[in-house]
N, C-alpha and C positions, 0 to 999 in steps of 0.2 A: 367673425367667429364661425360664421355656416360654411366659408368656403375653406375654413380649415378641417370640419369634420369631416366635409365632404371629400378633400382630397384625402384623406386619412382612410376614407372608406374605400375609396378609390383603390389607392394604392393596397390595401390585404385584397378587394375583387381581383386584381391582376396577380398580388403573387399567388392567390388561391389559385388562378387562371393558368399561369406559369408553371406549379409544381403540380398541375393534376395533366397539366400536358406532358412533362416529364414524365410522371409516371405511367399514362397513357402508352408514350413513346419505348418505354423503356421494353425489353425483349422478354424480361421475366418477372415482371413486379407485379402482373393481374393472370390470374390464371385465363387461359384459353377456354372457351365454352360452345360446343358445336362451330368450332373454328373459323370463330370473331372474338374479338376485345372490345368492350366497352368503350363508348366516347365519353369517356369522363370531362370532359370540356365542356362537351355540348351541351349535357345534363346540369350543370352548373351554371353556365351562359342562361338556360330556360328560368332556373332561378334568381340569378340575377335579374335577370327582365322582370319577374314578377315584383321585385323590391321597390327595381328603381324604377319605371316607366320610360316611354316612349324614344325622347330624345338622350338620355346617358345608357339605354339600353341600346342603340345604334350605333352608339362606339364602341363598347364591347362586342357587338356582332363584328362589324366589321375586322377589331382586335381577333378575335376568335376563327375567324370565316380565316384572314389571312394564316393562323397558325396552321388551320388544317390546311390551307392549299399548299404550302410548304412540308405537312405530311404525307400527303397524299400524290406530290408529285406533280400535282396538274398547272394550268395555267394560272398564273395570282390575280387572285379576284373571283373567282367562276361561285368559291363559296362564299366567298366574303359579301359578296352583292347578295345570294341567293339568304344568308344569316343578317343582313341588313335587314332586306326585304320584314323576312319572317319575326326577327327582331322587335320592330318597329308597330309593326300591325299587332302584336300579340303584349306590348309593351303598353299600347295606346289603348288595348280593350281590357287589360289588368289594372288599368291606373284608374279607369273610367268608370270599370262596369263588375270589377270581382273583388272579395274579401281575401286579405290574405293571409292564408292557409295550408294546413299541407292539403287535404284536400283538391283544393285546389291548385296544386303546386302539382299534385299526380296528375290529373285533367287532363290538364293546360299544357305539360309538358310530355305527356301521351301523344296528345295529339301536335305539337310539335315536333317531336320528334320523329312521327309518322309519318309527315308533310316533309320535313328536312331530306329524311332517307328517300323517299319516292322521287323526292325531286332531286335528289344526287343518284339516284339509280338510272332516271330518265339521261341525263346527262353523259354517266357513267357507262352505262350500257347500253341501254334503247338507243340511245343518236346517233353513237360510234358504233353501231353495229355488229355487236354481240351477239355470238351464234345463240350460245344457251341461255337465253331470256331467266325461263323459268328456273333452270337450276340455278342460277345466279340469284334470284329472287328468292326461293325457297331456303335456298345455305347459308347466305349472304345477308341480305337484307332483312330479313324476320328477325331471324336471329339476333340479332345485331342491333333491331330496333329494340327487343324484349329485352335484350343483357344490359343498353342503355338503360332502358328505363329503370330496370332494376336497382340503378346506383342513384335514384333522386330519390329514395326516402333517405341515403347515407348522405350523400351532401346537402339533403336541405339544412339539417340544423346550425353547420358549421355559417353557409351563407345564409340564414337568419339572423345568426350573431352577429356576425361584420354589419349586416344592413340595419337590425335594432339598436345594437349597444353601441356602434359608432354615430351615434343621429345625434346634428346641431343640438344645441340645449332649446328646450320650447322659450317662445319669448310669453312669457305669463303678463295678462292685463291689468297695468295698476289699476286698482279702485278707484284712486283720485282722481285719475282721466276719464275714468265715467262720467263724474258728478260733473265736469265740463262740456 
């Protein structure tokens, strides 16, 4: 019975996954904002990790990591390993050491998301040698981290629900097996 809920849960993570990269993708479906769009993906991948922890949070990275390197053009994998990575460590300290909350759901994926862009900027700009460092930084990357973040109070409730209302049934402890 658990590994049906769990695939059930699985599968709404992914078409949630699926149809915010859609709309992400799409040329008119999110307004423009100091000229970036939201990673609606990524914001939602951060939620998902806080749900499920460490190891099914790793597969979604990497699920995630390859959709954007297919967006973005680059080499497949550059973000997938770097959304493993990040996934993983931040999956392992949510399951371990945090309550889950929105609260912590802004935190946690602040500074995720903070750490993702820097290190897709480093990558993106800084290695390949990018004349304009700063202006790239400044237009680019700020931006872009603050428009993300802005969409995790709108997606956390929807991936709450999937990770609450889909959860195995608890298995309740008979009595009678006590008094044994």
């Amino acid at each position: 019975m658990k590994d049906k809920h769990s695939i059930y849960r699985f599968i709404a993570y992914s078409l949630e996954l699926l149809t915010l990269f859609v709309l992400q993708q799409s040329p008119q479906a999110l307004p423009i904002i100091s000229n970036c769009k939201p990673n609606l993906v990524l914001a939602a991948l951060v939620i998902i990790i806080l749900f499920e922890g460490a190891i099914i949070s790793l597969w979604f990275s990497i699920f995630v990591g390859l959709l954007l390197d297919a967006a973005l053009g680059i080499i497949p994998g550059t973000q997938a390993i770097l959304l493993c990575i990040l996934g993983y460590f931040i999956g392992y300290i949510a399951q371990n050491y945090f309550k889950k909350n929105i609260l912590t759901a802004l935190i946690i994926s602040m500074l995720s998301i903070i750490i993702f862009y820097h290190m897709q900027f480093l990558l993106l700009y800084i290695l390949k040698g990018y004349s304009e460092i700063l202006y790239a930084y400044l237009n680019k990357c700020i931006p872009t981290i603050i428009y993300t973040w802005s969409t995790v109070i709108i997606l956390y409730l929807p991936t709450k629900f999937f990770a609450l209302c889909i959860k195995e049934k608890q298995d309740f402890v008979n009595l009678e097996n006590l008094s044994t």
